[in-house]
C-alpha positions in Angstrom: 117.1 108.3 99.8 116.6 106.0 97.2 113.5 103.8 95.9 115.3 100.8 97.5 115.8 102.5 100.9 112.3 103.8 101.2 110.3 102.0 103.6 106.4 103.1 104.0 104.8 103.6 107.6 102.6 100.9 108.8 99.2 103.1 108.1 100.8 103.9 104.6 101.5 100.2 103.9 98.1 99.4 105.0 96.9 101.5 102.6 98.4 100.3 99.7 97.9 96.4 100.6 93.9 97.4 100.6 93.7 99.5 97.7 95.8 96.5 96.2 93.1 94.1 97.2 89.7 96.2 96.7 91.3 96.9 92.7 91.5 93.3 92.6 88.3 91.6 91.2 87.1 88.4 93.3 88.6 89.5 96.2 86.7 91.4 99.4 88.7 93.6 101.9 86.4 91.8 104.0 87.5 88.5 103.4 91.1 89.4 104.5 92.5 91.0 107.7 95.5 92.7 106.9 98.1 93.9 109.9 101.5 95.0 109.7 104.8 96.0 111.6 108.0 97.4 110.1 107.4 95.6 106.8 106.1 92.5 108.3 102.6 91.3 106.7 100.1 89.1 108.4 97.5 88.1 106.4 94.3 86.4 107.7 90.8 85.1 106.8 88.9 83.2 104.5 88.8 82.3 100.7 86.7 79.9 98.7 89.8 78.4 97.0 93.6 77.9 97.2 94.4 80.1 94.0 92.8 82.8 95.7 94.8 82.4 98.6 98.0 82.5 96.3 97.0 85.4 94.3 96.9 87.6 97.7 100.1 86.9 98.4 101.6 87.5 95.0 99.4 91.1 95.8 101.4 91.7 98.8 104.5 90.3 98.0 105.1 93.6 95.1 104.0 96.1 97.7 106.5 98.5 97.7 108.1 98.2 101.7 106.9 94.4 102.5 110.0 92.3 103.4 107.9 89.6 104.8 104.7 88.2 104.6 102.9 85.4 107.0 99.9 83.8 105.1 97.4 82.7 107.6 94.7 82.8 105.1 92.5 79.8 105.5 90.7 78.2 102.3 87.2 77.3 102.6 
C-alpha cells in the first residue's frame, strides 16, 4: 500500500483533526465539533472571526485521509 492509498479509520482521523486543532494556538477543541465518515469532514461551531474559520479548514484540509470537508462553522 502506498502513502497515497492509505486511508485512516474514522476514530484515527478524528484523532489527528483534534490533535491538529488543540496544537493550534487560538483555537479550542471546544469551539469545534468535528465528525467524520470515510474521509468526509463536518466541521461545526463557533468562532469569533472569519480568519479563524478559514484557518480550521486549511487544518483539515492537509489531514492525511480527508477527501472532503463541509464547513459549517459559524462566525460570531
Amino acid at each position: 500500500m502506498t502513502t497515497a492509498e492509505y486511508q485512516p479509520s474514522d476514530r484515527q482521523l478524528h484523532d489527528e483533526i483534534c490533535q491538529r486543532l488543540e496544537q493550534t494556538q487560538g483555537v479550542g477543541v471546544w469551539q469545534v465539533k468535528v465528525a467524520e465518515v470515510e474521509g468526509k469532514v463536518t466541521l461545526e461551531g463557533t468562532v469569533p472571526e472569519p480568519a479563524m474559520q478559514q484557518a480550521i479548514e486549511d487544518l483539515v484540509d492537509v489531514c492525511p485521509g480527508v477527501q472532503d470537508i463541509e464547513n459549517k462553522i459559524t462566525v460570531q
